[in-house]
C-alpha positions in Angstrom: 0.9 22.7 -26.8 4.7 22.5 -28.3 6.9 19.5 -27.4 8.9 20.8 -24.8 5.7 21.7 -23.0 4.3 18.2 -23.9 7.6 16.6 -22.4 7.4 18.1 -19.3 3.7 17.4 -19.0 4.0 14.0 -19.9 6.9 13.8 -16.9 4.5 15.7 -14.3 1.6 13.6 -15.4 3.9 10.9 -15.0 5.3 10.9 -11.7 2.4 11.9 -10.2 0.4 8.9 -11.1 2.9 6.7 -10.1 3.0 8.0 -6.9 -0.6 8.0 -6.6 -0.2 4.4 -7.6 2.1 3.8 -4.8 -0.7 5.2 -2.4 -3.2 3.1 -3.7 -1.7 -0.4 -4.0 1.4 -0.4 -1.4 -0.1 2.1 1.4 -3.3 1.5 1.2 -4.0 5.0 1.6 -5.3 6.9 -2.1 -4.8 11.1 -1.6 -7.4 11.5 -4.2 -10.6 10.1 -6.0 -10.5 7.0 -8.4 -12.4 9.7 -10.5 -9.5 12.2 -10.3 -6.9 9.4 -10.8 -8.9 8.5 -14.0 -8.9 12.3 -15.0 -5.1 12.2 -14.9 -4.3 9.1 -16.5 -6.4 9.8 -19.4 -4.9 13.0 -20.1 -1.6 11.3 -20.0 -3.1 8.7 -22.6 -4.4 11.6 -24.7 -0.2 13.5 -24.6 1.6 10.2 -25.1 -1.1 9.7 -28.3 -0.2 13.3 -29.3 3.5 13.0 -28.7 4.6 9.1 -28.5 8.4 10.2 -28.4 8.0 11.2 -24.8 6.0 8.1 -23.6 7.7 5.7 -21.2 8.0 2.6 -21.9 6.9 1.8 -18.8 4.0 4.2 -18.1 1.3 4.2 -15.7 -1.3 3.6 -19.3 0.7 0.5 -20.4 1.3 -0.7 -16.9 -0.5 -2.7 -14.3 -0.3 -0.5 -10.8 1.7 -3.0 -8.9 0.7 -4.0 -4.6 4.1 -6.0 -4.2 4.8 -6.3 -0.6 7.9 -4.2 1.0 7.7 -4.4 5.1 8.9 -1.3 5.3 5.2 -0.1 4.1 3.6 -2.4 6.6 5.4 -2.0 10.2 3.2 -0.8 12.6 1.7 -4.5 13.4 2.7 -7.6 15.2 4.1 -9.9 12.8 4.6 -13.8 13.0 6.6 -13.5 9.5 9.6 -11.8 8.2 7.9 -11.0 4.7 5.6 -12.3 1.8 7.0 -14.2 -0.8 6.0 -14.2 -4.4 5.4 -16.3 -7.2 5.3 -15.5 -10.8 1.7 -15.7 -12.0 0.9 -18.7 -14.3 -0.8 -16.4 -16.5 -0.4 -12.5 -16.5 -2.9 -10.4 -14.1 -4.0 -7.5 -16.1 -6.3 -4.6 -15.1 -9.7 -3.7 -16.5 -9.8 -0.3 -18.7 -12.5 1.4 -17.6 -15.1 4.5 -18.8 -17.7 6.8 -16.9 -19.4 7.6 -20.2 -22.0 5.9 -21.7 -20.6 7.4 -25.5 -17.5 5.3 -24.9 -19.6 2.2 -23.5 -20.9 2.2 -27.1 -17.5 2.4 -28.9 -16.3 -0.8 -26.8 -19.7 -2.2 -27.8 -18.6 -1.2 -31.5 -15.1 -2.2 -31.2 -16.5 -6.1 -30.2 -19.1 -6.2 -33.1 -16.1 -4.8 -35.6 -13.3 -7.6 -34.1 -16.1 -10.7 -34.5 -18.1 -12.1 -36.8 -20.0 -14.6 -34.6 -22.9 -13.9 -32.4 -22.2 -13.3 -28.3 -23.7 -11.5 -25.5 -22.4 -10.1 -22.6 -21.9 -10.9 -18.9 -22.4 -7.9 -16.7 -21.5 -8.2 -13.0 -21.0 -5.7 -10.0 -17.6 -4.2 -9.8 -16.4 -4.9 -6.2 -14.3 -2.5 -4.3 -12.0 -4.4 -2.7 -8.5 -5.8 -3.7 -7.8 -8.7 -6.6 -6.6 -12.1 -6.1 -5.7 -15.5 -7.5 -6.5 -18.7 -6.1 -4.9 -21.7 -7.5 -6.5 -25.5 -6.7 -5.1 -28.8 -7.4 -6.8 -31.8 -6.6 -9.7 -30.2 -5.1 -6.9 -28.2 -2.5 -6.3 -24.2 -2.2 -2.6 -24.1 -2.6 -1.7 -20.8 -3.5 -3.6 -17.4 -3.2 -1.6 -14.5 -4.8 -1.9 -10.6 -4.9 -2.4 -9.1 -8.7 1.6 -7.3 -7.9 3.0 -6.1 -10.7 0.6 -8.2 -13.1 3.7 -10.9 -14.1 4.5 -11.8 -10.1 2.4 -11.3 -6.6 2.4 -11.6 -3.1 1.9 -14.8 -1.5 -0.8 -14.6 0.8 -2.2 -18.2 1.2 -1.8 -18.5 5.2 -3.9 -15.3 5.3 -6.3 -16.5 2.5 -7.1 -19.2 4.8 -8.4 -17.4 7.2 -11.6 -15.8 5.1 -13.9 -18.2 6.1 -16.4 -17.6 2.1 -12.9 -19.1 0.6 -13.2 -23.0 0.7 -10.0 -25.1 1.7 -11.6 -27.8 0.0 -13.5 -28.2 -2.9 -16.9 -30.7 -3.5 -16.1 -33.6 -5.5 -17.3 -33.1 -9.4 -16.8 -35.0 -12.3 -16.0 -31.7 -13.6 -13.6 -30.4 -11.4 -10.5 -30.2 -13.0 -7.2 -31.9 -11.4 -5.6 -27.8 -11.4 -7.2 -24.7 -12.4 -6.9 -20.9 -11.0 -9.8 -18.8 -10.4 -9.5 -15.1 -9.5 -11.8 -12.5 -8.0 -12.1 -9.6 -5.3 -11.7 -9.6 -1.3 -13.2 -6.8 0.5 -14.8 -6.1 3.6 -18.5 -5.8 4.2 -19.8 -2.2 5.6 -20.2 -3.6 9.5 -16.9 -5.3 9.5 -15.1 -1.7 8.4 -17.3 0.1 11.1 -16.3 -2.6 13.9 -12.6 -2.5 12.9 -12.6 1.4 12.8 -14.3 1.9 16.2 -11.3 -0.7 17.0 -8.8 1.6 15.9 -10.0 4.8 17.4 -10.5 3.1 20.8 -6.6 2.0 20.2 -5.8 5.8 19.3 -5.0 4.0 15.7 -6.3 6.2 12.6 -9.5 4.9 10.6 -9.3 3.4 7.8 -10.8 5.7 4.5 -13.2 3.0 3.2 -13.3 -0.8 2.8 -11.3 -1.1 0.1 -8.1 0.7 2.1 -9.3 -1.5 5.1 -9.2 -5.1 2.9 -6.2 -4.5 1.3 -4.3 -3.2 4.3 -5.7 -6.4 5.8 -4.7 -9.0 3.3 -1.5 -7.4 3.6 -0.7 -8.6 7.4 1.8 -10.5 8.5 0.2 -11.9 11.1 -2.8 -14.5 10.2 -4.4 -14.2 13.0 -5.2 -10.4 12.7 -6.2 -11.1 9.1 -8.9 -13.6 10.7 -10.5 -11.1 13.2 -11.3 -8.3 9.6 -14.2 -9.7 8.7 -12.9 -9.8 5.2 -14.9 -11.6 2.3 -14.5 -12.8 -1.5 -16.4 -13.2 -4.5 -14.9 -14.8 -7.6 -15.2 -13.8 -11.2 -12.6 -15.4 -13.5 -12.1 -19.0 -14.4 -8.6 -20.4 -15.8 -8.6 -23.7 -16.5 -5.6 -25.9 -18.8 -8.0 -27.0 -21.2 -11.9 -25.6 -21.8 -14.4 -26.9 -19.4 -17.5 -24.9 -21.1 -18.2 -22.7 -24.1 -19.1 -19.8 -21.9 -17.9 -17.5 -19.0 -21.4 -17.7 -17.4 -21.2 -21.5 -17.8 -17.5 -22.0 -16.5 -18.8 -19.8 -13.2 -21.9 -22.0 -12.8 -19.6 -25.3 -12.7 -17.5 -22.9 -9.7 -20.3 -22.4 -8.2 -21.1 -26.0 -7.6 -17.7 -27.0 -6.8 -18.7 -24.7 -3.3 -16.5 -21.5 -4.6 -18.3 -17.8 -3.9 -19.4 -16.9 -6.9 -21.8 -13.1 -7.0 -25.6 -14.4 -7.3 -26.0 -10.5 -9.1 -24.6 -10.9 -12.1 -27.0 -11.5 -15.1 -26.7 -11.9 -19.2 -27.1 -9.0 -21.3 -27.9 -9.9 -24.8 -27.1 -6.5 -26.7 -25.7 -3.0 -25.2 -29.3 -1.8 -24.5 -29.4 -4.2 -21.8 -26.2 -3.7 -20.3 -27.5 0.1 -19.9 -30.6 -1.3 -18.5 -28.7 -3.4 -15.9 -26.0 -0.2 -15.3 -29.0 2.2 -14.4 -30.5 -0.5 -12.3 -27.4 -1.2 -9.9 -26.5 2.8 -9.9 -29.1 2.8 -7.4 -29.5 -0.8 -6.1 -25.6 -0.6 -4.5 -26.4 1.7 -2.2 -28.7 -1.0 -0.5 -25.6 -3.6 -0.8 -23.8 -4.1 2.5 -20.9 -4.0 0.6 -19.0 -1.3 -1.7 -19.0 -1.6 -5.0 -17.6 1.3 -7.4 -19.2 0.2 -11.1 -20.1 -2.4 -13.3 -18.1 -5.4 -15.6 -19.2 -5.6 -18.6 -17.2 -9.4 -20.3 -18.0 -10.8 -23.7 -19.9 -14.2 -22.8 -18.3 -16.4 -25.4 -14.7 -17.7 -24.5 -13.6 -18.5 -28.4 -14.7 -14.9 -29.2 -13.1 -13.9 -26.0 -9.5 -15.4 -27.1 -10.1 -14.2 -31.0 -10.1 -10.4 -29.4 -7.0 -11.2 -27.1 -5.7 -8.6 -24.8 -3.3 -5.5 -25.0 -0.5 -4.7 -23.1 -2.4 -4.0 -19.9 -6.0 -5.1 -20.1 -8.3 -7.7 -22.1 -9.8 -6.1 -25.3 -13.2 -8.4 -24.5 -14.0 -6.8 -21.1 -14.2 -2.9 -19.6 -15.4 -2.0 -16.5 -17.8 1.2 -16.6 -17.8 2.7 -13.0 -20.1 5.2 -11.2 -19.4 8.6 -10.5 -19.1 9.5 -6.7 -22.4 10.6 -5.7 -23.0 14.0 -4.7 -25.0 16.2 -2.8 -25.7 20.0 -2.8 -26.1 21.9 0.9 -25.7 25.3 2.3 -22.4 25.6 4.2 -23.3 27.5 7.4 -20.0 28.2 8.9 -16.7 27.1 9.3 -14.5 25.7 12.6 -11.0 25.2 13.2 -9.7 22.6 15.0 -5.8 22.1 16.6 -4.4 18.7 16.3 -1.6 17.3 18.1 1.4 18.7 15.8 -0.1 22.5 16.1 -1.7 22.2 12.6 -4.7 24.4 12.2 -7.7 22.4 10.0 -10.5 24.6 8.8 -14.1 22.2 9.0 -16.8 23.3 7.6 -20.2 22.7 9.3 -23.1 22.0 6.7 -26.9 22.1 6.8 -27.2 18.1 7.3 -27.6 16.3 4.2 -28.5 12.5 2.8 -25.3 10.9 1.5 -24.2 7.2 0.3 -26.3 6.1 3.0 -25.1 8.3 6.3 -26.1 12.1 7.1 -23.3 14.1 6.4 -23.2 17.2 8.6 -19.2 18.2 8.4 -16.7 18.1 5.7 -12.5 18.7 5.8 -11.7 21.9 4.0 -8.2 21.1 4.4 -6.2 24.5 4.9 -6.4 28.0 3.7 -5.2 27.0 -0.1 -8.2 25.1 -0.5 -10.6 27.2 1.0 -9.1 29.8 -2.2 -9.0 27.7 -4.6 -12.8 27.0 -4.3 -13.9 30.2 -4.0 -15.8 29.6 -0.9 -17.8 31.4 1.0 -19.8 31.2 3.9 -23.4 30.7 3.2 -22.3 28.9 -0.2 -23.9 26.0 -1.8 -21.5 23.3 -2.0 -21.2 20.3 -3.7 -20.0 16.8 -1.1 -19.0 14.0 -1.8 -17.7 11.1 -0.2 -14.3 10.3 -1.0 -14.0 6.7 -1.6 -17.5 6.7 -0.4 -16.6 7.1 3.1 -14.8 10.6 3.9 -17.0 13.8 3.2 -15.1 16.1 1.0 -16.3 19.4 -0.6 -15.7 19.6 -4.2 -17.4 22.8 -5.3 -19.6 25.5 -5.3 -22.6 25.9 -7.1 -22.1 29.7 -8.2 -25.7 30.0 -9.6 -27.1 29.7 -5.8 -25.4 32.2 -4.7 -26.4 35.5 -2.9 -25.3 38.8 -2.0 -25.2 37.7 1.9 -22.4 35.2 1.5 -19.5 36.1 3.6 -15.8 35.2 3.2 -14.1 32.9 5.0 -11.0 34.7 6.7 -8.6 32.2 8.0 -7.3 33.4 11.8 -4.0 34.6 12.2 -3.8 33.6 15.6 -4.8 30.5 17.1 -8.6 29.6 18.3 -7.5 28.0 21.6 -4.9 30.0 22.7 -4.4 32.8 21.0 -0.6 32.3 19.6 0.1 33.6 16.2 -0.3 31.0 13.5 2.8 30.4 11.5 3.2 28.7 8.4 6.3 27.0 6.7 7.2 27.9 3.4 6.8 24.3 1.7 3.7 23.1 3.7 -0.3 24.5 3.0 -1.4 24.2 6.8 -0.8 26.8 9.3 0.5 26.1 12.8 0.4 27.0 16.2 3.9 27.1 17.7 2.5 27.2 21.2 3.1 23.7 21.8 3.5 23.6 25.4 0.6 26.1 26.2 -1.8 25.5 23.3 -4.6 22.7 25.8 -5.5 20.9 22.5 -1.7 20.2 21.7 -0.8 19.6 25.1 -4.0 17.0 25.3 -2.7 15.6 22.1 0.9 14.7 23.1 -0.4 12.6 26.3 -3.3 10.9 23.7 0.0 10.1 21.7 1.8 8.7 24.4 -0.3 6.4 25.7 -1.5 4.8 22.6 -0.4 1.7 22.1 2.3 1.7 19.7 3.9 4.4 22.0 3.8 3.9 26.1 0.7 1.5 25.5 -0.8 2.7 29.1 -4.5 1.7 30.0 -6.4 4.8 29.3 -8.2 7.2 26.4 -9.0 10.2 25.4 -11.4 10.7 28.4 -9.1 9.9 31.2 -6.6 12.7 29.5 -9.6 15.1 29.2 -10.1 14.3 33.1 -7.0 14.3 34.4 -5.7 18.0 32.2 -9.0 19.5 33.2 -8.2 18.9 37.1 -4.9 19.9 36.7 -3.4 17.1 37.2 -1.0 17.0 34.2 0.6 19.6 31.8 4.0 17.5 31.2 4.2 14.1 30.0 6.6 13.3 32.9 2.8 13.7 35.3 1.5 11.2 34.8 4.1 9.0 36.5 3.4 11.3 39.8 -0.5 10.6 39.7 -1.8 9.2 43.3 -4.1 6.8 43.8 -6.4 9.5 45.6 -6.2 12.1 42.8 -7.6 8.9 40.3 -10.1 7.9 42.4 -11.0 11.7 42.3 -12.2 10.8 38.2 -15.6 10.9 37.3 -16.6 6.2 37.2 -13.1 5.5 38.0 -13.2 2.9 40.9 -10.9 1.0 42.6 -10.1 -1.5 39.9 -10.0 1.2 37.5 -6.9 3.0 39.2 -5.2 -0.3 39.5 -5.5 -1.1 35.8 -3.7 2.4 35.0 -0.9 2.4 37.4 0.0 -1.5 36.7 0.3 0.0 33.0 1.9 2.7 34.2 4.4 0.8 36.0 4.6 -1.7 32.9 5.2 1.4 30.8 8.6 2.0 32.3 9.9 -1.6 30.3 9.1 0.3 27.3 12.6 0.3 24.7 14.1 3.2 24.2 12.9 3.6 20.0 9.4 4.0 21.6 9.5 5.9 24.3 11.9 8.4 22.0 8.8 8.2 19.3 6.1 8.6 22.6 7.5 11.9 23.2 5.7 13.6 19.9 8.8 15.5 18.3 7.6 17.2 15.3 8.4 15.0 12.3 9.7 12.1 14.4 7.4 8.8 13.6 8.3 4.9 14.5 10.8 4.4 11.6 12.9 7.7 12.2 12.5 7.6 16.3 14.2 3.7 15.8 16.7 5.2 13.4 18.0 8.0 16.2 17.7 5.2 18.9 20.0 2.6 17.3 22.2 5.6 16.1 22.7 7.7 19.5 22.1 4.8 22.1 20.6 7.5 24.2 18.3 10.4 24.8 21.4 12.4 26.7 23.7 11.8 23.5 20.5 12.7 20.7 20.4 15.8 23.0 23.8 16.4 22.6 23.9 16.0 18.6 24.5 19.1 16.2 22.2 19.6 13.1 25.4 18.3 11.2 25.9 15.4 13.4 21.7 14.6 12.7 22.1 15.0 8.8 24.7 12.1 8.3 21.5 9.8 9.7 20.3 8.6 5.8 16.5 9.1 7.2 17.4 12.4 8.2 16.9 16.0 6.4 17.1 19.5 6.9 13.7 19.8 8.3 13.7 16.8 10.8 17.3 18.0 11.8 15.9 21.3 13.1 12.9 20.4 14.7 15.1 17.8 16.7 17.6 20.7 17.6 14.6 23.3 18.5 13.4 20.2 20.9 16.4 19.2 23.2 17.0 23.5 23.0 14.0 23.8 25.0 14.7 23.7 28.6 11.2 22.5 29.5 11.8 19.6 27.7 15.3 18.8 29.2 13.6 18.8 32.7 10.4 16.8 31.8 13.3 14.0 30.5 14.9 14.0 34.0 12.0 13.2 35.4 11.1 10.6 33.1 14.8 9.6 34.2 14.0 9.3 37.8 10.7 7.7 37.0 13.1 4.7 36.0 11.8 4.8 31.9 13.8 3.6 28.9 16.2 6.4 27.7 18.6 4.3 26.1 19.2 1.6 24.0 19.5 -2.0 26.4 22.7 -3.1 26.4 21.6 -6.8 26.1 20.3 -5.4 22.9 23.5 -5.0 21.2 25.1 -7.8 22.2 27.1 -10.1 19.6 24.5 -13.5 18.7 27.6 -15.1 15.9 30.7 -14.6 14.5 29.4 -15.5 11.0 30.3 -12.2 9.4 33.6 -12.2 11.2 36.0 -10.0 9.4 34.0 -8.7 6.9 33.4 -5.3 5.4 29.5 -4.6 4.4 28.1 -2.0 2.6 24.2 -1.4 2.7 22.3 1.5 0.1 19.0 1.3 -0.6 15.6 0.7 1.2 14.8 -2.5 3.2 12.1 -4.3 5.0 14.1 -2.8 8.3 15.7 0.8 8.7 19.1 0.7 7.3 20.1 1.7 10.9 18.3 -1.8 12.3 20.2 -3.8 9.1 23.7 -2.3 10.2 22.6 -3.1 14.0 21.9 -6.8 12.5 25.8 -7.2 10.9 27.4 -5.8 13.9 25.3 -8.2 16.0 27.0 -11.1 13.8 30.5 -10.1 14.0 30.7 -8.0 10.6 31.7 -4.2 10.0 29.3 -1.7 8.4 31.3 0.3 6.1 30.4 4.0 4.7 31.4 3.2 1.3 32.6 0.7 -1.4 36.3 0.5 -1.4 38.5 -2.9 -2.5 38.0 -4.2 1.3 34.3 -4.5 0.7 33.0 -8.2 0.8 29.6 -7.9 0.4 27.3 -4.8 -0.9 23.8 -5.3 0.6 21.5 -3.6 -2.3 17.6 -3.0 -1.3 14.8 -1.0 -3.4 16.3 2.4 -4.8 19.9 1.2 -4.1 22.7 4.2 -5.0 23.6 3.7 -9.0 26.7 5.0 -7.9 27.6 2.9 -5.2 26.6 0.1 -7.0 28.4 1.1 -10.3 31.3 1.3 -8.0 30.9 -2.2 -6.8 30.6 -4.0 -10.0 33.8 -1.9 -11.5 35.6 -3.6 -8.2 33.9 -7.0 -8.5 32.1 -6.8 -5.2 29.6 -9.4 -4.2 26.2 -7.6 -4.5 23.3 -9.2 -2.8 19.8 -9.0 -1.6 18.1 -8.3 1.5 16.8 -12.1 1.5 20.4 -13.6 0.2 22.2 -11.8 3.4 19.6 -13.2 6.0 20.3 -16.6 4.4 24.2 -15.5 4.9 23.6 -15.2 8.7 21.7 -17.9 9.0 23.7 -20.2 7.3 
């Protein structure tokens, strides 16, 4: 490789682990393996080692991945609170490096015998899957409990802390308790609580969560205590930081923890020499899967504190500890044929049906294949063996075929050209890997979709599930969304199990569905590409469905949340005249189609004659923020000029628009400092 090859690897590699970063600590939602993410950063180790010039000085392998809260990641709950706020740690949060190979296990073993000359052992304990945090006591009191963040500052989660009933508020009294110390460890949620809170979500139309560790950190990260209190969640603690030393050992210091009433793991055991941290690693590779917990590997920490300090730490991780984690386990099974199912949106998902197989503790007979590139770039056939594994231990996901096994009878998978409901061609958009069905008001599955999506809660919230839909489209009782606010009480009580109560529970919600706002009803009506953040956007920005329907692509694209893509599919919506009746009859069934006057009515006159300038992301849209300064008397202008006052500037803020408003010595401030200036 030359060194403009090497640069624009090291770039690629670059990006895409910090956005894979982003997945995994802000949204809670990882696109790939911890395997695969460990596969990319250490090639990205192995270039900037090779080429050093084209390293950044903040790269992903000298960086801790940082979970500092933004509320615009975290919207879609009830919240009692505006945002978290955050702390600088007391001592830097670092990350573990970590190893799947038992050759490297050896060099870190060789690498500690090298950097001391005294004798130690090690402290081997299970490596939890959940997310890290930092509990800080004084006087026997929890004070603080922060998120790792960016390593230097966290998220201030105490009030939800407090709600994990293994965490103690108070300590026991010990002579050896110190007057302030910090101890830090994992929260994550035991296997039953991530089934009970899944089957919650899919009664609530909500998607599952991937695994426990999504599920505890998405949980942590709530706003609302009192949902934090009904996740089940636990914590174990591994990490003791006290002023001055209270023992001679990490083992020791967890011991006195342990008696002071905190949760310390009772499976962690001293290793006295590598051999026995092997021994203790092949052990637990097939113990965990009896745990009712996840855990992903295993901690291996130098015992000995003074030889833990004499090794120190680099930029990112302690030179005294690694964590060596397990590969994903994997099973091999004959793939017997392939489905495809139609969501909601018209995209066509190939699933593959496989002979039933034993894996990470549940019988695995389906697996995602994802879309046609997939299925290609796999090379696989039908009557294949495949390799499965569970991705983040929960989600089946082929990852292979085992070419050795197979046979002359294999046939190819041909991905349909037209759809398997309704027989439409399948189109497919030049950017995106799925096909589609662009049958959307004839295709059932997409037509049973759009009415699951309006009911759900965050949309219409109306009493009823997947079932009732099934029911009521089957009997012909619905085909436009505008039906269901015609249903009798005879035609209900037609339902298989529906009773009288039954059919007053749905039209009470019914008729309480018609106080809906406008932002929701506008995101209930399933437009391609139009989700809670955008559909708020158009709502603040049009006032109305009639003026949206009236809007030109060019009129859509001066919306900041608003591209090329979204523009069209808004257009190719209000073009359809099916759509333009089923509105008036939402119209005359007396719903929300535009914004509540009351809503936009002045609340101060605190930014009275000012000129403010917003760029950037905030924990609002930007069309909610301007909504906010016209509510208080101020005026939202388009760009910096010398009438400017104030320049709001959020995450990502325009270097040019803020360039401007230093040269012209306009105030800039933050998201927090303007809600201070309205509320002072």
């Amino acid at each position: 490789m030359n060194k403009k090859e090497a640069k624009i690897k090291i770039e690629q590699l670059t990006q895409t682990i910090r956005e894979h970063n982003h997945n995994y600590y802000v949204l809670n939602s990882p696109t790939i393996t911890d395997f695969e993410y460990d596969i990319l950063l250490a090639d990205l180790a192995q270039l900037e080692k090779m080429f050093p010039q084209f390293a950044y000085p903040d790269s992903p392998t000298q960086t801790v991945g940082s979970d500092l809260f933004k509320q615009s990641d975290n919207t879609n709950e009830t919240h009692k609170q505006k945002s978290f706020l955050q702390h600088t740690h007391k001592y830097p949060m670092l990350s573990l490096s970590n190893t799947y190979s038992i050759e490297e296990l050896n060099s870190f073993n060789d690498r500690i015998i090298k950097g001391t000359s005294g004798e130690f052992n090690y402290s081997c304990e299970l490596k939890f899957d959940g997310t890290a945090i930092c509990l800080t006591y004084k006087n026997g009191e929890l004070v603080r409990a922060l998120t790792r963040g960016d390593g230097s500052i966290g998220d201030d989660v105490t009030l939800n802390v407090k709600q994990i009933k293994s965490i103690p508020h108070t300590l026991k009294n010990s002579p050896t308790l110190p007057d302030e110390f910090e101890i830090r460890g994992e929260i994550y949620m035991p296997y039953s609580a991530f089934d009970n809170l899944n089957y919650q979500r899919e009664l609530e139309e909500e998607p599952p969560f991937a695994n426990p560790r999504n599920a505890a950190a998405g949980s942590l990260k709530q706003l609302d205590p009192e949902i934090v209190k009904e996740r089940g969640l636990e914590c174990t603690l591994y990490h003791l930081i006290t002023p001055s030393p209270i023992a001679q050992t990490h083992w020791e210091a967890l011991q006195l923890a342990k008696e002071w009433g905190l949760p310390i793991s009772e499976h962690s055991r001293i290793c006295n020499d590598i051999n026995e941290v092997f021994n203790y690693i092949n052990e637990w590779d097939t113990k965990r899967r009896e745990l009712p917990f996840a855990t992903d590997g295993i901690v291996i920490k130098v015992n000995q504190l003074n030889v833990q300090q004499s090794l120190g730490y680099t930029a990112k991780s302690p030179r005294w500890a690694t964590a060596f984690k397990f590969k994903p386990e994997q099973a091999l099974t004959p793939l017997l044929s392939v489905d495809y199912q139609v969501g909601r949106t018209g995209a066509v998902t190939p699933v593959a049906n496989l002979e039933p197989v034993q894996l990470s503790g549940t019988m695995v007979k389906r697996a995602s294949l994802h879309n046609a590139d997939q299925i290609e770039l796999l090379d696989i056939k039908i009557g294949d063996y495949v390799y499965v594994e569970k991705g983040g231990e929960i989600i089946p996901k082929i990852t292979g075929v085992e070419k050795g096994k197979r046979e002359e009878s294999v046939k190819d998978i041909v991905f349909p050209t037209q759809c398997p409901v309704c027989g439409a061609t399948l189109v497919r958009d030049t950017d995106e890997a799925k096909h589609f069905c662009p049958n959307s008001d004839n295709c059932p599955p997409q037509i049973k979709g759009k009415f699951i999506h309006f009911i759900s809660r965050k949309a219409m919230a109306i009493n009823a599930g997947e079932a009732t839909i099934e029911q009521l489209y089957n009997k012909g009782l619905i085909y436009s969304l505008s039906d269901l606010y015609s249903i009798k009480e005879e035609e209900l009580l037609s339902l298989d199990k529906w009773k009288e109560k039954s059919v007053k529970n749905f039209l009470d919600s019914l008729e309480k569905s018609k106080n809906v706002p406008f932002e929701r009803v506008l995101y209930a009506l399933g437009i391609r590409h139009v989700g809670e953040t955008t559909a708020k956007s158009l709502a603040y920005a049009y006032k109305s469905i009639d003026n949206l329907a009236d809007a030109t692509k060019e009129d859509l694209l001066q919306i900041d949340e608003i591209g090329e893509k979204l523009a069209d599919s808004i257009v190719n919506y209000f073009m359809d005249s099916r759509h333009i009746q089923m509105i008036g009859e939402m119209k005359q069934a007396g719903l929300k189609l535009s914004i509540d006057s009351s809503a936009n009515a002045i609340e101060s006159e605190k930014l009275k004659g000012l000129t403010i300038v917003i760029s950037g992301n905030f924990s609002i849209s930007r069309e909610e923020l301007k909504k906010t300064i016209e509510k208080h008397s101020g005026k939202v202008g388009s760009s910096i000029s010398s009438n400017t006052n104030y320049m709001v500037a959020g995450e990502k803020c325009g270097p040019s628009k803020l360039q401007k408003a230093e040269k012209l010595g306009t105030k800039i401030i933050s998201e927090e400092e303007f809600y201070k200036l309205i509320q002072d």
